[in-house]
C-alpha positions, 0 to 999 in steps of 0.5 A: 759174058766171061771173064772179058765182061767181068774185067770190064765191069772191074775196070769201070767199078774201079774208075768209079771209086777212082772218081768218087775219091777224086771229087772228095779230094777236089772238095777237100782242096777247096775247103782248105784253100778257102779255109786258109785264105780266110785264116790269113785275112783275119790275120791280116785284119788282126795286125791292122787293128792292132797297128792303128792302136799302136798309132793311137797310142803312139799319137797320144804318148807324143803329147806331154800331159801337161795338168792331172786332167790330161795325165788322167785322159792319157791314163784312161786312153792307155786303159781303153786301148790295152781292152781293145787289145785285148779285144782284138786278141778274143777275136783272134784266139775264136778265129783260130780255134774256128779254123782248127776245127774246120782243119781238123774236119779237112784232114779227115776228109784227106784221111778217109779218101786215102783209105777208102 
């Protein structure tokens, strides 16, 4: 077999390892495309809630209470929505921390094809 035979395994060993670090790099890539576009929408959803509790508000702060019964519905609507608020931005803070985690696992995915 002789050097030639041993060149050509070498050649075909290496384009394996070529190819392996190839598929992890392509798994990688879609995790975080598919990670980040999901980031993104729960962004998105996030801002939509919070907009539709501003209009909330917004509609209710446009009527003058005009009686303690209505100064105290307007109260306990402000209370209820400062909780959905509150709400939306639980939810926002486990997405995130959710989506660091699967980050920080793409990265060393990167890290282990580049030095592997």
């Amino acid at each position: 077999m002789g050097q030639e035979g041993e060149a050509g395994q070498a050649l075909l060993s290496a384009r394996a390892g070529l190819a392996a670090r190839d598929a992890v790099l392509a798994a990688a890539d879609r995790a975080l495309t598919d990670t980040l576009a999901a980031a993104y929408a729960a962004a998105v959803e996030s801002i939509a809630r919070i907009e539709a509790i501003r209009a909330d508000i917004d509609a209710a702060a446009g009527r003058s209470p005009d009686s303690p019964a209505g100064a105290h519905d307007l109260s306990s609507l402000l209370v209820a929505k400062q909780r959905e608020i509150a709400d939306v931005l639980g939810d926002a803070r486990a997405e995130s921390e959710a989506k660091t985690a699967v980050l920080q696992q793409i990265a060393a995915q990167y890290r282990s094809a580049s030095t592997g």
